[in-house]
C-alpha positions in Angstrom: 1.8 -45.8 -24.8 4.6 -43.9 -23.9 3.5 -41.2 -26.3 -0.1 -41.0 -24.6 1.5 -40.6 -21.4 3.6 -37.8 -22.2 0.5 -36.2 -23.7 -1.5 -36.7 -20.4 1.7 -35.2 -18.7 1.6 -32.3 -20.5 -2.5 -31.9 -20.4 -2.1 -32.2 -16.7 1.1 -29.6 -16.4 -0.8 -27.4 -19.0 -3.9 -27.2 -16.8 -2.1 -26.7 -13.3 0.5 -24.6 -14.6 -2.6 -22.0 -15.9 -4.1 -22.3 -12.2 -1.2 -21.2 -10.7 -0.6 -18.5 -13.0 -4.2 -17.6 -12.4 -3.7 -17.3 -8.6 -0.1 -15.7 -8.9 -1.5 -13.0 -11.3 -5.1 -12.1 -8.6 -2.5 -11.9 -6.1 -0.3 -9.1 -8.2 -3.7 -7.3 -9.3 -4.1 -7.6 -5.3 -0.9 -5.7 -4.1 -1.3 -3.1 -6.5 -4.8 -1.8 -6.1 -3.9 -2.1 -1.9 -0.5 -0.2 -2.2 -1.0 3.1 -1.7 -0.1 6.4 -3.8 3.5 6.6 -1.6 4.0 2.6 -2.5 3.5 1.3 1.0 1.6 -1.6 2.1 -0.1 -1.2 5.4 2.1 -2.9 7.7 5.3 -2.7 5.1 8.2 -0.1 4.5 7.9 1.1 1.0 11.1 -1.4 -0.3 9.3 -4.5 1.7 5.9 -3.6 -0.4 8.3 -3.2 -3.9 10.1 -6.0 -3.4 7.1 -8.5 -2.6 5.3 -6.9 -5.8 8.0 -7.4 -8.0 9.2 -11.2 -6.9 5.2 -12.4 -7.2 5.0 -10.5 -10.7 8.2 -12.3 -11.8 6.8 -15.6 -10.4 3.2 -15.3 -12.5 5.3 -14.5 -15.3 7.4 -17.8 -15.4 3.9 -19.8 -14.9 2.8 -18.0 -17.5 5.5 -18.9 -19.7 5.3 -22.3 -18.2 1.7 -22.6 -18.9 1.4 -21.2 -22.5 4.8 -23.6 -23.6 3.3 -26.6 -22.3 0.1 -26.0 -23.8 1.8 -25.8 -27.4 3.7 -28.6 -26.6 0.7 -30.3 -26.0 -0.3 -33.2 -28.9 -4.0 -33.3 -28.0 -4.9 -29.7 -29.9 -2.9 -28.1 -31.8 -1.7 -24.7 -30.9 1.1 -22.9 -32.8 3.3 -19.8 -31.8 1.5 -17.6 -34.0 -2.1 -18.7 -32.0 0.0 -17.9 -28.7 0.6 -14.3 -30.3 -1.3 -13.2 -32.2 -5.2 -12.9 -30.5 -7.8 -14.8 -32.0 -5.8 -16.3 -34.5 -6.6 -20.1 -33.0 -8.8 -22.6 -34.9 -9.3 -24.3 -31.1 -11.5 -22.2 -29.0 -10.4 -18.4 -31.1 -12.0 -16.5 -28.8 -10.9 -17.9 -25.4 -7.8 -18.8 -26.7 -7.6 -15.5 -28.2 -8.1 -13.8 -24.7 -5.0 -15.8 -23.6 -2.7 -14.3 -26.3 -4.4 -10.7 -25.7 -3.3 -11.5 -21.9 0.1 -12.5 -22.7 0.6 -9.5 -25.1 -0.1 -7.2 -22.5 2.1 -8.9 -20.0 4.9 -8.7 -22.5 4.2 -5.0 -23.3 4.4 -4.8 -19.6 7.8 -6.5 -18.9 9.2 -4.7 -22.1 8.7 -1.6 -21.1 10.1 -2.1 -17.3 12.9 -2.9 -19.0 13.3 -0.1 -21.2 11.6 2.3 -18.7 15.0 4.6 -18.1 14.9 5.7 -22.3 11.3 5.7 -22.7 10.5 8.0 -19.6 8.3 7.8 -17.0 4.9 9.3 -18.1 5.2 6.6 -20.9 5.9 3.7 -18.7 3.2 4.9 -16.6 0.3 4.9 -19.4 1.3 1.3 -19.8 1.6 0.3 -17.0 -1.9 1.1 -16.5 -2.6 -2.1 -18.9 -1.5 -4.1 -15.8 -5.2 -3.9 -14.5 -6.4 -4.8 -18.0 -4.2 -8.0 -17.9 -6.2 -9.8 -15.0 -9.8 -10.2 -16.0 -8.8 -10.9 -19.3 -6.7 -13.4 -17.9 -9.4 -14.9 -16.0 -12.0 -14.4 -18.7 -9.6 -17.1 -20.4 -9.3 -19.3 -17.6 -12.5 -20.1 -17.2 -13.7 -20.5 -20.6 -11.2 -22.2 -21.9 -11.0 -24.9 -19.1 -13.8 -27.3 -18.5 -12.5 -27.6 -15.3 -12.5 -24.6 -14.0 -16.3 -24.5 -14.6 -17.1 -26.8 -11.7 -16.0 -28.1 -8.9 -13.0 -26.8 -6.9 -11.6 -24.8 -9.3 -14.6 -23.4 -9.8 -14.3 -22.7 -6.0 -10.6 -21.3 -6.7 -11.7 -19.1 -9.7 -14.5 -17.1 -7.4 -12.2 -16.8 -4.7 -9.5 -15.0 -6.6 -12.6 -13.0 -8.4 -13.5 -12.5 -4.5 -10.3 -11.3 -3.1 -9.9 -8.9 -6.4 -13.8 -7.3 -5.5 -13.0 -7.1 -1.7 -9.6 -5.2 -2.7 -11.3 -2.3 -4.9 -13.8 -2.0 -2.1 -11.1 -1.3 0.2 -9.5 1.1 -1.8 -12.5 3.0 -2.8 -13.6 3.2 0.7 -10.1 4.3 2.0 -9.5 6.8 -1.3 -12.7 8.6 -0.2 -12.3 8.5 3.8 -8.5 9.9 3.5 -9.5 13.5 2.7 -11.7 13.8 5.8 -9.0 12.2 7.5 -6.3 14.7 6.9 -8.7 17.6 7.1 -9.7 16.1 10.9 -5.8 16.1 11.4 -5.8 19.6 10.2 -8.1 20.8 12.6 -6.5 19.4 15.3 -3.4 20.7 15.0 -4.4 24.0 14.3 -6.7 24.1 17.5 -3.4 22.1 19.3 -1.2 25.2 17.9 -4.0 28.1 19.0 -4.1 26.1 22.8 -0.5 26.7 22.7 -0.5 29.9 21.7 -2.7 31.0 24.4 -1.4 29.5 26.9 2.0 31.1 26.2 0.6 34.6 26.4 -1.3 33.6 29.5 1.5 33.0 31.4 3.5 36.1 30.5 1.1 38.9 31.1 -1.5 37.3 33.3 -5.0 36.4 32.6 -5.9 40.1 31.7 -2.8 41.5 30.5 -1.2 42.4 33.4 2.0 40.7 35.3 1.9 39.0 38.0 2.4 40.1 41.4 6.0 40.1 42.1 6.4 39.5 46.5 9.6 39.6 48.3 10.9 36.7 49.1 11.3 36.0 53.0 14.1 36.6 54.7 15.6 34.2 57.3 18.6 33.7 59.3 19.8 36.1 62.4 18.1 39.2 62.7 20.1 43.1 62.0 22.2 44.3 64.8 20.5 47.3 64.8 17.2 45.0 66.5 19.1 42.2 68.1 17.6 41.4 71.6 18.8 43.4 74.5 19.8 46.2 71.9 17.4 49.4 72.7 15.7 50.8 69.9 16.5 54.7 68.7 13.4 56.3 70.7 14.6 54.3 73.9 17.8 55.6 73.9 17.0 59.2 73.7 14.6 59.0 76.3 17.3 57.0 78.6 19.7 60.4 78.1 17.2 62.7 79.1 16.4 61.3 82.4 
């Protein structure tokens, strides 16, 4: 009795443990088809977008592990380390079970070389890195045929909405990947029509609308008049004709 129990135990952790995974992994294929070419999530400084990546990568990857050990613990089918490994070499289910192990290879080839990625150089890293991409409908290939119960019901529901979310995702980047270079080249336009404006207007208000300054007037004098016209002073021409008389 007790031994059935355990067994349904680890049927049931097996089978939730590989949902989870499932959704941890969509959301990773998620963030990295949405960040962009600097690393940035809209809405995110480029650490926040590396940091969220890297703790939901590190999360699928313990479900994973999770999943696949309680699945070979598991007494109702028998599945050795070697079927875990080594793709398609399961006598349950080869080929979805097979899919599994290509998925956990590439996730391993993945973490590998993160870890190694200072000796083996970036442009290497990078080409497998690329597998990341590779990893998630494989993953999901293996999910649903190798679960009954992902074939109806709510997980069902829960596998299309991960298939759903990883669709809408591509669509967003292809849309933005192709609208970005009219983007910039709008931008482009306008601040070289912004810098001509300024330019213009510069010379416009040195030499004048048609190359000439502008009138220069004297400013206006206030305060007491001269001595030489203060009131009751006679002018020159008054004082001559005064001494002739």
């Amino acid at each position: 009795m007790n031994g059935i129990a355990s067994g349904t135990a680890l049927w049931y952790t097996s089978r939730a443990t590989g949902v989870v995974a499932l959704g941890l992994l969509t959301l990773v294929m998620v963030l990295g088809i949405v960040v962009n070419r600097q690393g940035r999530l809209p809405g995110l400084p480029r650490f926040g977008a590396t940091s969220l990546h890297r703790s939901v990568s590190l999360l699928a990857v313990a479900f994973v592990g999770l999943h696949v050990a309680t699945a070979m613990a598991d007494p109702y089918v028998s599945i050795g380390l070697a079927a875990a490994i080594v793709p398609f070499a399961s006598h349950y289910e080869p080929f979805w079970l097979g899919l599994g192990a290509v998925a956990l290879d590439l996730m391993a080839a993945l973490i590998i070389t993160s870890l190694l990625r200072g000796r083996i150089g970036r442009r290497t890293w990078r080409a497998v890195h690329w597998a990341a991409y590779a990893t998630w409908p494989v993953a999901f290939a293996h999910s649903i045929g190798a679960s009954t119960d992902m074939q109806t019901g709510p997980l069902l529901d829960a596998g299309i909405g991960c298939a759903a979310a990883v669709a809408a995702a591509l669509a967003w980047r292809i849309v933005s990947s192709r609208l970005a270079p009219a983007r910039a080249h709008r931008a482009a336009r306008i601040l070289a029509s912004a810098e001509s404006r300024s330019r213009a207007g510069l010379r416009t208000g040195t030499h004048g609308p048609a190359g000439h300054r502008p009138a220069q007037h004297a400013p206006a004098q206030h305060g007491p008049l001269p001595s030489s016209t203060a009131p009751g002073t006679p002018r020159p021409d008054q004082r001559i004709t005064a001494g002739n008389r």
